[in-house]
C-alpha positions, 0 to 999 in steps of 0.5 A: 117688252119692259115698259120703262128702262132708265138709261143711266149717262156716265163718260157717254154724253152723247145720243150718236152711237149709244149702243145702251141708249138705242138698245133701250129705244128698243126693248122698251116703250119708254126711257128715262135718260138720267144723269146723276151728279155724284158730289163724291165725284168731283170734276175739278177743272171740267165742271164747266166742260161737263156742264155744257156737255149735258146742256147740249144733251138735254137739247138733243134729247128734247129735240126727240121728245125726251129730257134729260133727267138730272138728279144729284147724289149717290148713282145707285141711290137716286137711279133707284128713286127713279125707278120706283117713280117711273116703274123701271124694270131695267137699267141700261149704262155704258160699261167703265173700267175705274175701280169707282164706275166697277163698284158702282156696276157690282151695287147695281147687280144686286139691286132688285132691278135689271142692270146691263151694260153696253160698250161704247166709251172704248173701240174694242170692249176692254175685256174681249181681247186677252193673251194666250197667258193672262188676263190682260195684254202687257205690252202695247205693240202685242195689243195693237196687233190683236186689236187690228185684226178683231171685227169690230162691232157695228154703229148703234142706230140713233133713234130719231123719237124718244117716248118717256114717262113723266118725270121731273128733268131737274135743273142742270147746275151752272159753273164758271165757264174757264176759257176751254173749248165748248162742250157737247156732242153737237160742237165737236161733230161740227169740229171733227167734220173740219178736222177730218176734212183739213188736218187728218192727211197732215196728222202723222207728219206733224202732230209732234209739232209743239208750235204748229199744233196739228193734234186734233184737239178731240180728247175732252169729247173723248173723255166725256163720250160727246163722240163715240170712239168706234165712230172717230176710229172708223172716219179716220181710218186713212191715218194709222198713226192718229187710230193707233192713239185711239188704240193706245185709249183701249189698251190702258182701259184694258190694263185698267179694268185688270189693275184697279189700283193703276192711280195710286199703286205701282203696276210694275213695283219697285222700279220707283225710288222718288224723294220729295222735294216740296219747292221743286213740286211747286215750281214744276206745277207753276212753270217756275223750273227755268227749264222753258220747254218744261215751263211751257207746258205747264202753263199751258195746263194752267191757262186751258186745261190742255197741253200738247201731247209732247209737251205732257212728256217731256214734264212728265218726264222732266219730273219723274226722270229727272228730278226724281219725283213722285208721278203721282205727284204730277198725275194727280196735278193733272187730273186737277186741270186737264180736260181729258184726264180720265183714270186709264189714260192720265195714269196709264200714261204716267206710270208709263213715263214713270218707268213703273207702268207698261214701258218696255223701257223703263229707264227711258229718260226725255232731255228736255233741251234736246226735245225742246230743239226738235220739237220747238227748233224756233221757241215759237211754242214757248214764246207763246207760254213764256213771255218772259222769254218772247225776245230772246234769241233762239241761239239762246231761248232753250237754254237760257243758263247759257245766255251771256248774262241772266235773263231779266224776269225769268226765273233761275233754273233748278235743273242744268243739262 
C-alpha cells in the first residue's frame, strides 16, 4: 500500500462522490488534497465563485482531519514539490476532456510518479460510449439513446477521516465577491434539496419561462464539481427533460475530448461566413441592440454572470444568425462573464447555434420577436433587465420600433423584424 497519494482537485471541488478522492482514502494511509492556482488559467467572472467553493472545501475536509493544500503555479510543477515534500507515490485526479486539462494529463504520465485519473465531472465518462463508425457521436439524439441504456457506475463512498502528512495548507486567495449565487459544496446540496423537493415536478413544463424562471440554477456547481453530476442525474430522474440537459453536458464532453480545437475552430467548416462589425459587437455585449428580448439577456450576464437558458439562444442566435457575426465573438464574451462557462458546453453550444457545430439544422435561425412573444408574452423578463422599458405597453414592448413615437431613453434598434 502506497503510503502517500496526493489528490489533485480541478473542475471536482467537492468531497461527495469523488471517486478519485475516495480511491485514494483507500490505497493509501495518507492523502494530500491539493489544489493548484494556475495564473495561465484565469477565471475572469468566476474568481469569486472559485474561491468560496474551495474555502467550503477546506472546510470540509478539515472537518475530516485534513486541509486543503492550496499552492499557486504550474499544476504539474508544484503537484510535483508536493510530492517530493510529502514522499507521494501516486497522483490521483479527476479526468477533463479541455485541450489544457489533456496536456496537463499527458506531463503528468511522464513524470516519474504514478498518475491515474477517475471519472467524475461528467454522467458517463467521455470516451466509453462510440458509434459503430467513429470515435465520437455526432448527433445528440443517437447519444442519448447509447447513454440511456449504458449502466452507470456506482457512487464513491465519502470518507468519513482523512489522514494526512504534514504540509503547509497555504492561504486560500481573497477576490471581489460580485452579487452571484454562493459557492461551495455545502450551499448547493442545501439548494438542490429545495429544488428537487419543490420545483423538479414543474421542470419540463416551465423551464423555457424567461419570466417565471423555473430553471434550476445549478450549473455553476456544475462547472466546478460542487455536485457530482451521476448524483444529480440519479435524484432527478422522474424528469427525463432536466436529465436529458445533463446528457446534452456529456455529449459536448464527448465531442470535446475528439475535437480539441471546439474554442477557437469551426468543427463542421465552411458553414460560416461572418463579417465584422465592431459598434454592432459592443452594442450586442452592453444590451444596446434596440431589440429588448436580446438586450435583456445580456444584461442579465453583465449584472449575475447567469442568463436563462432561452435567453442564451436567442442572443446567441441574434448575433450569429442575424447579424452575421463571428460566434466566437459572443462565445468568448461568454466565457468572460458566466459562471458556468466551461470549454465543452459554452462552445459546444455556440457552434451549435452557429450553424458550424452539431446542429443537424444548421440554417436554423431564432426570430427574436417571435421568441420574445412565446417566451416572455407579458415583457415581464425584459422589464426586469430593461427599465427603460418598464412602462411600455406589452401591445408595444417586443417591438418598440413600432411604438407610435420613439420610446424616450431606449436606444434605436440595429436590427427590424
Amino acid at each position: 500500500m502506497p503510503d502517500t497519494i496526493i489528490v489533485l482537485f480541478n473542475r471536482d471541488l467537492r468531497i461527495t462522490d469523488h471517486p478519485a478522492l475516495a480511491q485514494a482514502c483507500q490505497d493509501a494511509r495518507q492523502v494530500v488534497p491539493l489544489f493548484v492556482i494556475d495564473p495561465a488559467i484565469r477565471p475572469r467572472g468566476r474568481a469569486g465563485f472559485l474561491i468560496e467553493c474551495l474555502g467550503d472545501l477546506r472546510e470540509s475536509l478539515r472537518d475530516r482531519g485534513a486541509d486543503l493544500v492550496v499552492r499557486r503555479g504550474d499544476a504539474v510543477a508544484e503537484t510535483m514539490r508536493i510530492a517530493a515534500a510529502t514522499g507521494a507515490t501516486a497522483v490521483y485526479a479527476s479526468a477533463d476532456v479541455s485541450a489544457v486539462a489533456t496536456k496537463r494529463e499527458r506531463r503528468f504520465q511522464n513524470e516519474r510518479i504514478e498518475f491515474r485519473t477517475f471519472p467524475g465531472i461528467t454522467v458517463v465518462p467521455p470516451g466509453q460510449l462510440r458509434p459503430a463508425n467513429g470515435d465520437h457521436y455526432k448527433v445528440f439524439t443517437p447519444y442519448f439513446r447509447a447513454w440511456s441504456e449504458v449502466h452507470w457506475r456506482p457512487i464513491a463512498e465519502t470518507p468519513d477521516t482523512i489522514a494526512m502528512p504534514e504540509v503547509k495548507a497555504g492561504d486560500i486567495p481573497t477576490a471581489r465577491r460580485k452579487p452571484h449565487l454562493p459557492g461551495g459544496e455545502r450551499e448547493v446540496r442545501r439548494r438542490l434539496d429545495l429544488w428537487l423537493r419543490h420545483c423538479l415536478r414543474d421542470y419540463a413544463a416551465g423551464h423555457d419561462d424567461l419570466a417565471g424562471d423555473h430553471t434550476s440554477r445549478l450549473s455553476p456547481y456544475l462547472r466546478f464539481g460542487c455536485v457530482s453530476p451521476l448524483e444529480l442525474a440519479g435524484r432527478a430522474g422522474a424528469s427525463e427533460e432536466f436529465v436529458r440537459q445533463l446528457c446534452w453536458r456529456d455529449f459536448f464532453a464527448q465531442v470535446t475530448l475528439a475535437f480539441p480545437g471546439m474554442p477557437r475552430d469551426d468543427y463542421r467548416p465552411g458553414r460560416g461566413d461572418w463579417h465584422q462589425d465592431k459598434e454592432a459587437e459592443d452594442a450586442w455585449r452592453e444590451g444596446m441592440t434596440g431589440v429588448p428580448i436580446v438586450d435583456a439577456g445580456m444584461r442579465q450576464l453583465a449584472a449575475e454572470g447567469w442568463m436563462h437558458n432561452r435567453a442564451r439562444m436567442i442572443v446567441a442566435s441574434f448575433l450569429t444568425k442575424t447579424m452575421r457575426l463571428d460566434w466566437r465573438v459572443g462565445a468568448d464574451h461568454f466565457e468572460e462573464l458566466l459562471l458556468d462557462a466551461d470549454v465543452p458546453n459554452n462552445y459546444g453550444n455556440w457552434q451549435w447555434v452557429a450553424g458550424t457545430g452539431n446542429d443537424t439544422r444548421p440554417n436554423r435561425v431564432l426570430n427574436p420577436v417571435r421568441q420574445a412573444k412565446r417566451f416572455d408574452k407579458e415583457g415581464e423578463y425584459i422589464r426586469r433587465y430593461v427599465p427603460e422599458l418598464e412602462h411600455v405597453p406589452t401591445a408595444t414592448l417586443h417591438e418598440p420600433w413600432r411604438a407610435p413615437s420613439p420610446i424616450l431613453g431606449y436606444t434605436s434598434p440595429i436590427w427590424r423584424g
